[in-house]
C-alpha positions, 0 to 999 in steps of 0.5 A: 886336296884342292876341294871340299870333301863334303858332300850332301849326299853319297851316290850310294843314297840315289839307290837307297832313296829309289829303293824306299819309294819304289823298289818297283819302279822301272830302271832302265829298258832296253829296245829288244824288250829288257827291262830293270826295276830298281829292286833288280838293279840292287840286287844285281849290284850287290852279287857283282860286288860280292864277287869282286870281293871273292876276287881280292878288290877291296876299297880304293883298288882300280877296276879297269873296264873296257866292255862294250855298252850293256846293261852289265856294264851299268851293273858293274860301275854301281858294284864299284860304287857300292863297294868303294872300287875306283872305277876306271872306264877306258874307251872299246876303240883302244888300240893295244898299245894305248890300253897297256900304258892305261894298266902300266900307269895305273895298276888296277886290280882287276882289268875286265874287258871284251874279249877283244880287247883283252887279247893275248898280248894285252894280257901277257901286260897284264900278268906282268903288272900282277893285273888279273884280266877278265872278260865281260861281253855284251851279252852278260856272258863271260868270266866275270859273270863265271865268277858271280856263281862262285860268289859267297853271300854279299857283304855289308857295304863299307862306309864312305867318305866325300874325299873317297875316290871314286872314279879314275878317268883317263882324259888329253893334255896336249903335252905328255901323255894322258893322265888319270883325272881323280874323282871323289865320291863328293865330285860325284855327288855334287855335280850329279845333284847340280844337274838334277835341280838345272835340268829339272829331273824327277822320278817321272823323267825317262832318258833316251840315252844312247851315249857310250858308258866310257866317257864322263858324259854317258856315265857321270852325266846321264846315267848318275843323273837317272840314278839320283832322281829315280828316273829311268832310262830308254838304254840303246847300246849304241847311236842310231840316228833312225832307232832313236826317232823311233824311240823318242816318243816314249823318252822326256830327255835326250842328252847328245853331242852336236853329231846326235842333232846334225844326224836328227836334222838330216832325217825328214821325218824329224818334225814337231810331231815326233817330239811332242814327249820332250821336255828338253834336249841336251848338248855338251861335250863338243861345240855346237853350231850356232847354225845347228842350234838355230836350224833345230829349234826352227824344225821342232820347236825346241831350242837345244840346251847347251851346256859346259863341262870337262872330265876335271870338273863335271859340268861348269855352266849350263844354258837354262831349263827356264829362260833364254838359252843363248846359241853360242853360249855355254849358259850361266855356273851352276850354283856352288860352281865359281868360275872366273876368267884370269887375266882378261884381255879384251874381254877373253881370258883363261877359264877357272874354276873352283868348288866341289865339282873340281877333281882331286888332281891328276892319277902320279903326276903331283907336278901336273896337278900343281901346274893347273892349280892356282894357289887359291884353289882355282883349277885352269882349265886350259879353255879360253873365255868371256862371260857376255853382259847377262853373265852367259859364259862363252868358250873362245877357244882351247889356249892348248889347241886340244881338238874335241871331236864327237865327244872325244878329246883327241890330243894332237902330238900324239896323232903327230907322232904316229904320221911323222913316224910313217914312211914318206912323211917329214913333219905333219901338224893336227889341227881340229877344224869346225864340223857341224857334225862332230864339232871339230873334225881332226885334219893333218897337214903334211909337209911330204919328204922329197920323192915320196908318193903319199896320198889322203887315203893311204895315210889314213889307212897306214893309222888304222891299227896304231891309234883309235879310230876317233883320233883318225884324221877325218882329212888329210892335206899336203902343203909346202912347208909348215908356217912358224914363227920366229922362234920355230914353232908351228903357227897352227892359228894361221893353219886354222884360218887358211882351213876354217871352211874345209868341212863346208 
């Protein structure tokens, strides 16, 4: 609709390609001694996606998953792939509720999850919607894997279209509820293919990847960009600052949000030695410290390659593999990627882009879509920027005040709602402030109802429960009164200034 439905290449080709030139080649590992070939990994795949056959899903179906990270888990988003099922990743750390709208509004065929994730309540959801629930844990057991038995011998794959769609990815506005990103199979393959020639991935590259699977970082970025240069991957189910020290000299590339850098930094024994296997380190989906980049690069040599992206888009501009990478800065576009700052006004103006790499528009919401379209096919991507005289890009800051912490974008009306409605509270604001750890860390300030008796922890702990706990406040402070402006509204610029050193 709004980009090119070419592609030079279909994502089912990287496995095609790894096949012909090595089926033998190693495709991931795993620290307790699991190893995949690329052989393994198609047949795997094909087994799976005979089995979502068997289980009615035919191409263009939604398949919601909200599994922990596995080597399963990698296998199912490829059958999805491979067959043409709009993979739908949804984040482990959502509460019930939040999972219900997800399956309300996009009415997959198939919800596979953790068994605690698909608890009773959640399935009666399900059932009503027509929405069939299996379980899949990290181990590989489960009624999905029950179903690979009863499965008849797989079938040919079915042709594929760029403007096919791919994926469905749930991601935060700041009005509204969160809405279905659309990506094709061209959005897939285009910004995939960008990422493998600015980052220099080869067949003897091996990943250190140790980001989760449900968000666009872990699978778009790091495990597609395996997959199409025939790579392999050192898979770690979960970020552990100690385990990947161990692990970093058998790796070539760590890709990681600030927190991976800020968590290596606090360790002694992070020194030039124990990276002598690196080729580059990544960093994206959060803001990093200029101190943080500086501070790296003295301690082990390495200037930290930061880079910009968003689920709408992929990646938008990276840092360079050869030449200066500018602390601060988000790089240069990505070649084929055209990006522009609108209405500038003193050198800082909205972001825009538009190419292959943008999505097709937002999942039953045409009026969204076309807000954040310009009619020449630009997407706004609600980012505030400028690009310096070498053409760096910079991002200013978010014009909606979205907060991204760790990696995750946390939309604040709705922490907002869920503090106003607890006992005690007459109205709160959510503001993201800098963390070297998380990029942003998620503060609420609230204004206290007469006689009530609140306190930091006992509001935090009142959250637990009703939203995720990336979306916590990492602090909660109690003023007087909110500051507005003339026309009522909450000036969360001046709330931002008056905190901006809350977290040191």
């Amino acid at each position: 609709m709004h980009n090119e439905t070419v592609c030079d290449q279909d994502p089912m080709q990287w496995l095609e390609r790894a096949l012909l030139s090595s089926p033998q080649r190693s495709f991931l590992h795993t620290p307790a001694g699991r190893s995949v070939r690329y052989e393994e990994l198609e047949s795997a795949t094909r087994r799976i996606a005979a089995a979502l056959r068997g289980l009615g899903v035919v191409k263009g179906d939604r398949v919601a998953v909200a599994v922990e990270k596995s080597v399963e888990a990698v296998f199912l988003y490829v059958a999805c792939l491979r067959m043409g099922a709009v993979y739908m990743p949804l984040n482990t750390a959502y509460t019930t509720a939040e999972l219900e709208y997800f399956l309300s509004d996009a009415q997959p065929r198939l919800f596979i999850a953790g068994a605690a994730q698909a608890d009773a309540g959640l399935r009666g959801a399900a059932a009503r919607g027509g929405i069939r629930v299996l379980t899949l844990e990290a181990d590989g057991s489960g009624s999905l894997s029950e179903s690979l038995a009863r499965c008849e011998n797989p079938a040919p794959d079915p042709d594929h279209r760029g403007d096919d769609l791919a994926a469905l990815v749930y991601t935060s506005g700041t009005t509204g509820r969160s809405k279905g990103a659309m990506l094709t199979r061209a959005n897939l393959s285009f910004g995939t293919q960008r990422l493998v020639e600015a980052w220099g991935f080869t067949a003897d590259d091996v990943l250190l990847h140790a980001l989760p699977l449900f968000h666009v970082h872990g699978l778009f970025m790091a495990l597609n960009t395996v997959l199409a240069s025939g790579a392999s991957m050192l898979f770690m189910a979960r970020f552990d600052a100690v385990e990947l020290l161990r692990l970093l000299p058998q790796a070539s590339v760590l890709m990681g949000v600030p927190t991976f850098y800020t968590r290596l930094l606090s360790r002694p024994e992070f020194t030039r030695e124990s990276v002598t296997s690196i080729r580059v380190f990544i960093c994206g989906s959060a803001p990093l410290l200029p101190e943080t980049h500086r501070e790296f690069s003295a301690r082990c040599g390495h200037a930290i390659l930061e880079r910009y992206g968003m689920t709408e888009t992929m990646i938008i501009a990276s840092n360079p593999l050869h030449g200066e990478r500018k602390p601060g800065s988000v790089g240069l576009p990505l070649p084929g990627v055209e990006v522009r700052i609108s209405d500038p006004g003193g050198g800082i103006g909205m972001i825009e882009v538009r190419g292959t790499n943008v999505f097709q528009g937002y999942w039953n919401a045409p009026e969204k879509t076309a807000a954040d379209f310009r009619p020449d096919g630009f997407f706004v991507t609600g980012d505030l920027g400028y690009f310096d005289a070498q053409g760096y890009l910079h991002v200013a800051g978010r014009a909606k005040d979205l907060i991204i912490s760790g990696g995750f974008n946390v939309y604040p009306l709705e922490v907002e709602e869920a503090i106003d409605a607890l006992p005690g509270v007459m109205e709160s604001a959510v503001i993201g402030l800098p963390h070297a750890d998380f990029g942003e860390g998620v503060t609420a300030i609230i204004v206290a109802a007469p006689g009530a008796s609140l306190s930091e922890r006992s509001v935090i702990e009142a959250l637990k429960g009703r939203l995720a706990k990336f979306k916590l406040p990492k602090r909660v402070l109690f003023i007087d009164e909110l500051p507005r402006n003339a026309m009522g509204k909450v000036r969360k610029q001046a709330l931002r200034s008056a905190h901006a050193r809350l977290y040191g």
